[in-house]
C-alpha positions as CSV (number, residue, x, y, z in Angstrom):
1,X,0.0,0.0,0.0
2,X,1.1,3.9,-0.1
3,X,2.0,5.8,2.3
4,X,3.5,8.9,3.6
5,X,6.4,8.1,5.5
6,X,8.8,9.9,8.2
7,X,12.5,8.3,8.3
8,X,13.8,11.1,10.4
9,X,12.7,14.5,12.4
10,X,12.8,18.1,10.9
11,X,10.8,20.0,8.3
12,X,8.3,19.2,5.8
13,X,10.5,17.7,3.2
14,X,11.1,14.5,5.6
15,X,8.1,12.7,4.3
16,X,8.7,10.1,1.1
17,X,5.9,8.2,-0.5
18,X,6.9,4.6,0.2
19,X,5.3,0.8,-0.7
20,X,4.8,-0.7,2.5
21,X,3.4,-3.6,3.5
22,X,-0.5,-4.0,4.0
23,X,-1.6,-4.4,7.9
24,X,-3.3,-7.6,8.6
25,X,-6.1,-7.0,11.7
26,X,-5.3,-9.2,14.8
27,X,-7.9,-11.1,16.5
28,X,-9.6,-7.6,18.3
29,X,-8.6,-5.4,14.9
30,X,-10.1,-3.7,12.3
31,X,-8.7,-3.8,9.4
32,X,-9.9,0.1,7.5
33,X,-9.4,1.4,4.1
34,X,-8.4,5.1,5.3
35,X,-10.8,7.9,3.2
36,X,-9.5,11.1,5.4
37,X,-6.9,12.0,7.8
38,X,-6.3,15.1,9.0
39,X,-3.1,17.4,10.2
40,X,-2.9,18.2,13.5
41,X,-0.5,20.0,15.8
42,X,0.7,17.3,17.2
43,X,1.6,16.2,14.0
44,X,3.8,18.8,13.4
45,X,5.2,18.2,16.6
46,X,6.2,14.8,16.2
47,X,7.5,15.6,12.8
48,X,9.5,18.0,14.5
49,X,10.7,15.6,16.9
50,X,9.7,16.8,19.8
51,X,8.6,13.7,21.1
52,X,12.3,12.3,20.7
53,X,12.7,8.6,20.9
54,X,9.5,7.5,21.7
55,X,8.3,7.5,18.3
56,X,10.1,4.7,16.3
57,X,11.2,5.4,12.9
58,X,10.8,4.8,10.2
59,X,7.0,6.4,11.2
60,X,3.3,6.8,9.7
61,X,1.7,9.9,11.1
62,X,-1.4,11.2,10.5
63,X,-4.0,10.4,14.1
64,X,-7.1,10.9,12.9
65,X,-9.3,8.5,11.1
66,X,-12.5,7.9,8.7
67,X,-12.8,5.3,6.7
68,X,-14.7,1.6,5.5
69,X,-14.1,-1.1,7.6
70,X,-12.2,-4.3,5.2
71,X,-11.4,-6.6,7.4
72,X,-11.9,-8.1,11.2
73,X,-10.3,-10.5,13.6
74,X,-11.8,-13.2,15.1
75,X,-13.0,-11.3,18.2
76,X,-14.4,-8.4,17.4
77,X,-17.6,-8.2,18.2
78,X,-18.9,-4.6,17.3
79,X,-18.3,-4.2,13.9
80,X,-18.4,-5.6,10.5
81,X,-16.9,-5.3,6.5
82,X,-18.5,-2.7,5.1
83,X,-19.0,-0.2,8.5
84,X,-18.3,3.3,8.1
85,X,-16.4,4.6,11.0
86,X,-13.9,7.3,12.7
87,X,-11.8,7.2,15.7
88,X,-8.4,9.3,16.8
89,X,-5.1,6.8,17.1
90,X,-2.8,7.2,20.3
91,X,0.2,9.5,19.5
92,X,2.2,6.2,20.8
93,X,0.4,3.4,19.3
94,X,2.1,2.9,16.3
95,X,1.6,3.6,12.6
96,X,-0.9,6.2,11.6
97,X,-3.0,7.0,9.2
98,X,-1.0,8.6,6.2
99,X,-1.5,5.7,4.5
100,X,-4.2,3.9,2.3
101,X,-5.4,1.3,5.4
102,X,-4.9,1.3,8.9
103,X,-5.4,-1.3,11.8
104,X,-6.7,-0.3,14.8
105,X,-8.3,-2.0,17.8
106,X,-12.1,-1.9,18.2
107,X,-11.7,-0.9,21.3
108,X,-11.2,2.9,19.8
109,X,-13.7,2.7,16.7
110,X,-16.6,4.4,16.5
111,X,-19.3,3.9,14.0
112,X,-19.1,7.3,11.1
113,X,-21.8,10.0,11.7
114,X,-24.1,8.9,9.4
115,X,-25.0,12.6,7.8
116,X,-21.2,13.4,7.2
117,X,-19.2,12.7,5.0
118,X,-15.6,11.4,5.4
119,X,-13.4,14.6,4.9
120,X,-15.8,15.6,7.4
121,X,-15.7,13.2,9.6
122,X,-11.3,13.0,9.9
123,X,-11.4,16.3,11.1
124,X,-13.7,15.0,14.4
125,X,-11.7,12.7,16.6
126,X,-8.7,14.5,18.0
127,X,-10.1,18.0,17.9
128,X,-13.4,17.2,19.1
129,X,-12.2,14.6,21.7
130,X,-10.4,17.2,23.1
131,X,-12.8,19.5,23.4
132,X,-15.4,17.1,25.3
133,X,-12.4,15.3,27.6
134,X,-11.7,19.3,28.4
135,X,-15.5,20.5,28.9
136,X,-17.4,17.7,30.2
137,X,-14.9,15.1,31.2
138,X,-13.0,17.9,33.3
139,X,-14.1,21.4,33.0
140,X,-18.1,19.4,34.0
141,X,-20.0,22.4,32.1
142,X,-23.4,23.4,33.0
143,X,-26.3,24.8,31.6
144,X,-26.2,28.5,32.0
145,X,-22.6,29.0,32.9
146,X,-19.9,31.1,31.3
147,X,-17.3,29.5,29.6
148,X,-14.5,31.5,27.6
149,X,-12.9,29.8,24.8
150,X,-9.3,31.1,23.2
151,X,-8.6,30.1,19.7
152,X,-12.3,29.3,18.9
153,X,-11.7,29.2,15.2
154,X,-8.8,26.7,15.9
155,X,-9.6,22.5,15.2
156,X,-10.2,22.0,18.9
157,X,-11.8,26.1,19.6
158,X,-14.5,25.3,16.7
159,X,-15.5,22.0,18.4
160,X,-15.3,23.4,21.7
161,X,-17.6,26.1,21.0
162,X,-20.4,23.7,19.3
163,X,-20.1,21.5,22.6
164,X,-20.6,24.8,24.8
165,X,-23.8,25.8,23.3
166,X,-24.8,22.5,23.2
167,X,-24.5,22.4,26.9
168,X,-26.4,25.5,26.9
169,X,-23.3,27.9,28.2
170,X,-22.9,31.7,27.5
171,X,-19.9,31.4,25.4
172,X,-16.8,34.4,25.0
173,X,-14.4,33.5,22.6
174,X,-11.3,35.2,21.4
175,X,-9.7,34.7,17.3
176,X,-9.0,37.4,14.9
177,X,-11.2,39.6,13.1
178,X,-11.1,37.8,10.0
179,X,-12.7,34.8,12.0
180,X,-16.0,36.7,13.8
181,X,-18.4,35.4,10.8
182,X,-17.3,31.9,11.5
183,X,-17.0,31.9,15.2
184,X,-20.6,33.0,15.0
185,X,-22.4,31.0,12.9
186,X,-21.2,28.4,15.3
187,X,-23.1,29.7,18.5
188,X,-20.4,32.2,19.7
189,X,-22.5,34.8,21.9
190,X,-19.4,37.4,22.2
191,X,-16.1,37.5,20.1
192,X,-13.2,39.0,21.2
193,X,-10.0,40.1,18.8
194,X,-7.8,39.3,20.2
195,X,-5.1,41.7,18.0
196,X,-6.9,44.8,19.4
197,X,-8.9,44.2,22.5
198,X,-8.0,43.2,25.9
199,X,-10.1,40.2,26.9
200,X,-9.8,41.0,30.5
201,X,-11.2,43.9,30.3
202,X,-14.1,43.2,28.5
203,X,-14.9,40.3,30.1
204,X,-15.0,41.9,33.7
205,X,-16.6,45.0,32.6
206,X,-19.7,42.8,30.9
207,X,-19.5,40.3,34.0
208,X,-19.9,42.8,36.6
209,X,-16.2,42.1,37.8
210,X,-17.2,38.3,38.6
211,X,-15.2,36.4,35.5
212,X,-16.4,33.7,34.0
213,X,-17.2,29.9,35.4
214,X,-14.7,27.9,32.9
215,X,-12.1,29.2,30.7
216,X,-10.5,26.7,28.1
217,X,-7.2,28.0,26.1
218,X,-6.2,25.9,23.2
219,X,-3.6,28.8,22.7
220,X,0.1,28.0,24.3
221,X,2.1,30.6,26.1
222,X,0.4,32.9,29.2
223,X,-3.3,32.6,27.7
224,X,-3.9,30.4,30.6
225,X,-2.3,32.1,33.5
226,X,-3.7,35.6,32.1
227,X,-7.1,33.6,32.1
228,X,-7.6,32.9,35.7
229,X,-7.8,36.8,36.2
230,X,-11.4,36.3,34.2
231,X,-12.1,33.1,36.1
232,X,-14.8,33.1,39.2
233,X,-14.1,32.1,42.7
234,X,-14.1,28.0,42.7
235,X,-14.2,28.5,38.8
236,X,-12.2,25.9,36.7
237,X,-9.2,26.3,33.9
238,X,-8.3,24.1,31.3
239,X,-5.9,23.9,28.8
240,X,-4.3,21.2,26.3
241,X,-1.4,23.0,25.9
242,X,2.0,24.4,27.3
243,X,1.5,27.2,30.0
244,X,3.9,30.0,30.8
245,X,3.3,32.8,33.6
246,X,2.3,32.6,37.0
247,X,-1.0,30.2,37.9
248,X,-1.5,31.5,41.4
249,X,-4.2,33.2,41.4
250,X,-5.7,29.7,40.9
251,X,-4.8,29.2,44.6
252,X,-6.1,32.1,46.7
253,X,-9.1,32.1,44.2
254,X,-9.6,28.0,44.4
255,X,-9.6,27.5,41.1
256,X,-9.0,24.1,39.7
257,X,-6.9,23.9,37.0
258,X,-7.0,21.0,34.7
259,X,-4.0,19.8,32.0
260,X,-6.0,17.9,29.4
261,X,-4.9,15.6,26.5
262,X,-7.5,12.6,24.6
263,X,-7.7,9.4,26.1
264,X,-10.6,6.8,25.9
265,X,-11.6,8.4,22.7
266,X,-14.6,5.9,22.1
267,X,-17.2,7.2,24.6
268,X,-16.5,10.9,23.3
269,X,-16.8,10.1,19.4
270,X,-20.2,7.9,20.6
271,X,-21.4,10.8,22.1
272,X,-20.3,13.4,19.2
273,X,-22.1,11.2,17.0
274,X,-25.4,12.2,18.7
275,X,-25.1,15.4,18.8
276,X,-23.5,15.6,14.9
277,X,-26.6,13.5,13.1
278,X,-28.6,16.5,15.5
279,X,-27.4,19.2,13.7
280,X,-26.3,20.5,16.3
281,X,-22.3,20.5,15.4
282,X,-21.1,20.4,12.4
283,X,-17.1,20.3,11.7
284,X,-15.5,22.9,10.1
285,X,-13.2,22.1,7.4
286,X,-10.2,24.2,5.9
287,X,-8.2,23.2,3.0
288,X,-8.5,19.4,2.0
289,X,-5.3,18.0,0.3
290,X,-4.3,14.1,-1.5
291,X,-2.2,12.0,0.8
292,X,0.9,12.6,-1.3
293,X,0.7,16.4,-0.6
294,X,0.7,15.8,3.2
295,X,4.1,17.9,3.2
296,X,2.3,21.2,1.9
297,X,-0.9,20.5,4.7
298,X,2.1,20.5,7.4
299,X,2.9,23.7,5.8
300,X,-0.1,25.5,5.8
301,X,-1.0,24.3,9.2
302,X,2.2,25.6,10.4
């Protein structure tokens, strides 16, 4: 089969199109025909190598999934040939899915939203497994709270947002200008620009100097420490990424802070399934590329 492969770390022009062989499913596998992948950040990161040498080369990236189920093992119980389905590969688990099929345990396959199609579909797992592990799983969002949400026009921010509203939050988020139509039309109730405003400001003028109940950056650097200025009393933080600056106000204000990255992906894709054949979020797709222009989707990601 093709694939995009990685036999060492550094910029774009690291990945070769190689034959390799075909993975045959083991006795709890699926065997999938891959459709879409997606880039994410942590692709680039790996590509980079900043995960050093726990990723074993020569490598397959590429960590999210949609696809047709070919083949199954002997064991698997939930699924058959011919299933549509999506789920988001462990960073660690081996070979990705930059590559014509992929094996995967059952255990982290989830049947396709049926009303999307499978461009749409690879952008869900990762980005909008994050979101939910960071808003329900930890952040535990209720209806009519605040939530503030940096980089909601980001993979993870666009997902995060849809969940939010879902939820029935008052959502803030910050993006640039350019972004406010989009941000939006997804069920942002207050955009922020982040070029030219000062969130801080805004938010405790509007919230009568109480803050907000959650705030969720998917933004490295000192979003989230500047955050928990906005955040309430017993309020919670949350971020899946690196943090810089000084978090403690989180301590005289008792605000729990929460470091978040995808795990048990299953449940959440069951769940986004729901809410996706709904209507009520729907993914929002940049530029779509063929596998053997993965290099140039690194770029533009980057």
């Amino acid at each position: 089969m093709k694939a995009m492969v990685i036999t060492g770390f550094g910029g774009s022009e690291v990945f070769a199109q190689t034959e390799v062989d075909k993975p045959v499913p083991g006795k709890n596998e699926v065997l999938v025909k891959v459709y879409a992948t997606s880039v994410n950040p942590a692709d680039c990161g790996i590509r980079r190598g900043l995960f050093g040498p726990r990723i074993q080369l020569p490598a397959i990236l590429g960590y999210d999934v949609s696809g047709v189920v070919e083949a199954i093992g002997e064991n698997v119980k939930d699924f058959q040939v011919g299933d549509e389905v999506y789920y988001a590969i462990g960073l660690m688990d081996g070979q990705g899915a930059n590559a014509e099929y992929n094996v995967a345990n059952e255990s982290i396959v989830a049947k396709k939203p049926a009303n999307l199609s499978h461009t749409e579909a690879a952008s869900v797992p990762v980005a909008g497994g994050t979101a939910w592990a960071a808003l329900f799983d930890r952040a535990s969002i209720k209806v009519g709270e605040t939530v503030l949400i940096h980089g909601g026009a980001g993979g993870v921010g666009s997902f995060a947002i849809q969940i939010a509203k879902a939820a029935g939050a008052y959502i803030y988020t910050t993006c640039g200008s350019y972004d406010f139509d989009l941000v939006k039309s997804i069920g942002a109730d207050r955009v922020i620009d982040y070029r030219n405003e000062n969130f801080i400001d805004i938010i405790m003028k509007e919230t009568g100097g109480e803050g907000v109940d959650v705030t969720f950056s998917t933004v490295p650097g000192e979003l989230l420490a500047r955050s928990l200025t906005v955040t309430k009393v017993d309020g919670r933080a949350v971020t899946v990424t690196g943090v810089q600056g000084d978090l403690s106000p989180a301590t005289f204000k008792n605000i729990t802070v929460y470091f978040v990255h995808l795990e048990n992906p299953r449940p959440k894709l069951e769940a986004l399934k729901k809410l996706i054949e709904r209507g009520q979020i729907k993914p929002v797709v940049g530029t779509t590329f063929p596998l053997n222009q993965v290099a140039q989707a690194h770029q533009k990601l980057e």
